[in-house]
C-alpha positions in Angstrom: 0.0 0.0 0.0 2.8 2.3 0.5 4.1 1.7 -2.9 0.4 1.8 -4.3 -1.2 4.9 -3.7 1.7 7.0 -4.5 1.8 4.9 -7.8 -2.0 5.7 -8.5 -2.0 9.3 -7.5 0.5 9.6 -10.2 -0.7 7.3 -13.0 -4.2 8.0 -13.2 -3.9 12.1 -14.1 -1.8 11.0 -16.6 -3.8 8.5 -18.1 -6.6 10.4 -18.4 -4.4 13.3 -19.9 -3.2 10.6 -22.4 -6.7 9.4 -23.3 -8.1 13.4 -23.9 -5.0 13.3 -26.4 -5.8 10.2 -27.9 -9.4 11.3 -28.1 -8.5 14.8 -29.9 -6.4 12.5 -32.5 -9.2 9.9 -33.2 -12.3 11.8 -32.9 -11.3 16.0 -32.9 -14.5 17.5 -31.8 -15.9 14.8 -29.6 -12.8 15.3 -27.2 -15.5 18.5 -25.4 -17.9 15.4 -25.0 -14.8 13.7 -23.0 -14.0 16.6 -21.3 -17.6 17.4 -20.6 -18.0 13.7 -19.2 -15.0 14.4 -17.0 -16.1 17.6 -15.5 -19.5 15.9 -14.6 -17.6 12.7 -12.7 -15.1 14.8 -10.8 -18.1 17.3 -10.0 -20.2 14.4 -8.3 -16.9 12.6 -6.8 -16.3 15.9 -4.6 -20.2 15.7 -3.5 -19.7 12.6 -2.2 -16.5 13.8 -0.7 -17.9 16.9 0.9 -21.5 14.9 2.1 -19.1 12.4 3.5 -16.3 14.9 5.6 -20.0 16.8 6.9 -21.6 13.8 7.9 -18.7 12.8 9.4 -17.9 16.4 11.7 -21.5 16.1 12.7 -21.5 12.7 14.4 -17.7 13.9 15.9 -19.4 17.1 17.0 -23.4 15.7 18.4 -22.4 12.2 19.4 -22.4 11.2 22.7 -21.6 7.4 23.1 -23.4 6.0 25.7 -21.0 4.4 28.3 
């Protein structure tokens, strides 16, 4: 895992760089569809982030474990 993440962090912007090239040499104008695909995922991955960090200071904040 140590190895791993790093690795992944690095290799996945990249790849996605390379496939919005390979997309503009293939198919020219559909690269905006790509991109417009890709705007729309990373848009509703950082919902999910931010619904996730709120719901998680809430319960930190309010919860009282009984004991």
């Amino acid at each position: 895992m140590r190895i791993a993440k790093p690795l992944l962090l690095v290799t996945t912007p990249l790849g996605v760089i390379d496939g919005v090239y390979e997309c503009y040499k293939l198919a020219g104008g559909l690269v905006f569809i790509m991109l417009a695909m890709l705007a729309v995922m990373s848009c509703a991955a950082a919902t999910v982030v931010l619904a996730v960090r709120r719901e998680r200071l809430e319960t930190e904040k309010g919860a009282k474990w009984p004991s």
